[in-house]
C-alpha positions, 0 to 999 in steps of 0.5 A, a space after each residue: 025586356 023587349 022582342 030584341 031583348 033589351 033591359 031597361 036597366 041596359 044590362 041586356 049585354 051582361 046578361 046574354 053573356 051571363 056575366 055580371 056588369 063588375 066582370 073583368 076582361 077575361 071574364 067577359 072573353 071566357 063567356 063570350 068562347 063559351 057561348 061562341 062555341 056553343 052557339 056557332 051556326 056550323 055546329 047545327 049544320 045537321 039540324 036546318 030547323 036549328 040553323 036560323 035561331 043559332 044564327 041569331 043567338 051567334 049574332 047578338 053573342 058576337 055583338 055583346 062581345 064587341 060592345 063590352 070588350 071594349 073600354 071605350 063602347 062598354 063605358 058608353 053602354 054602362 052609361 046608357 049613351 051607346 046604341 047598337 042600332 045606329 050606325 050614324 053616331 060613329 062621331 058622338 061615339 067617338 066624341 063621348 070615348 075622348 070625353 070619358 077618358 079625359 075625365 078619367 085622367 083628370 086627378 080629384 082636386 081638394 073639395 073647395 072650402 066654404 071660405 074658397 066658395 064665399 070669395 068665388 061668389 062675392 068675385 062673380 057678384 061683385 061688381 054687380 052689386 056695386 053698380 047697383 043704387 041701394 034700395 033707399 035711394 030708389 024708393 026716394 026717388 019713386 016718392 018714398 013707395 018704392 013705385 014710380 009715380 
């Protein structure tokens, strides 16, 4: 974990809120009340020495929690693709947020067939390979060695 507290493996979200990566909407709404409600600055009021660090810790809460409460930031954190920290990457968010919900839309298709996969490939070499002099032809014409004289 590094000084700001983030993982390698990005879970570092999941684990402030204390939640795990499968848990669900509410799950993750409960766990962010819990800790808002436990590290809210106003109730360490009395207690200045306290204030910053609750302050802090009420921040990266808050931050989690609008992260993984939403689908489209929680994919983009899931995925490794979404970073707190920079604020000029709204468009490639927003981008990355349509890509995955296009491909969640999208309905599997049958697996092609070998037979389906011979067919695409002799259509995409095809013609490549009829505009091309056999290999004896070539020879021949170099003296018989295959390399030119």
């Amino acid at each position: 974990m590094d000084p700001a507290g983030a993982t390698s493996d990005g879970s570092y979200y999941y684990s402030l809120l204390g939640i795990l990566p499968s848990a669900s909407a509410s799950e993750i709404r409960t766990a962010y009340r819990k800790l808002a409600l436990k590290w809210h600055p106003d109730r360490f009021a009395k207690n200045p020495n306290a204030v910053g660090e609750a302050k802090r810790r009420f921040q990266r809460i808050q931050e989690a929690y609008s992260v993984l409460s939403d689908e489209g930031k929680r994919a983009l954190y899931d995925a490794g693709a979404f970073d707190p920290f920079e604020d000029d990457d709204q468009d490639f968010s927003d981008f990355m947020q349509e890509m995955i919900s296009m491909m969640d839309s999208v309905r599997p298709e049958k697996p092609d067939s070998f037979e389906d996969l011979q067919r695409m490939f002799a259509e995409m070499v095809g013609d490549d390979v009829r505009r091309r002099p056999p290999m004896g032809h070539v020879a021949r014409q170099w003296g018989g060695s295959g390399i030119p004289e």
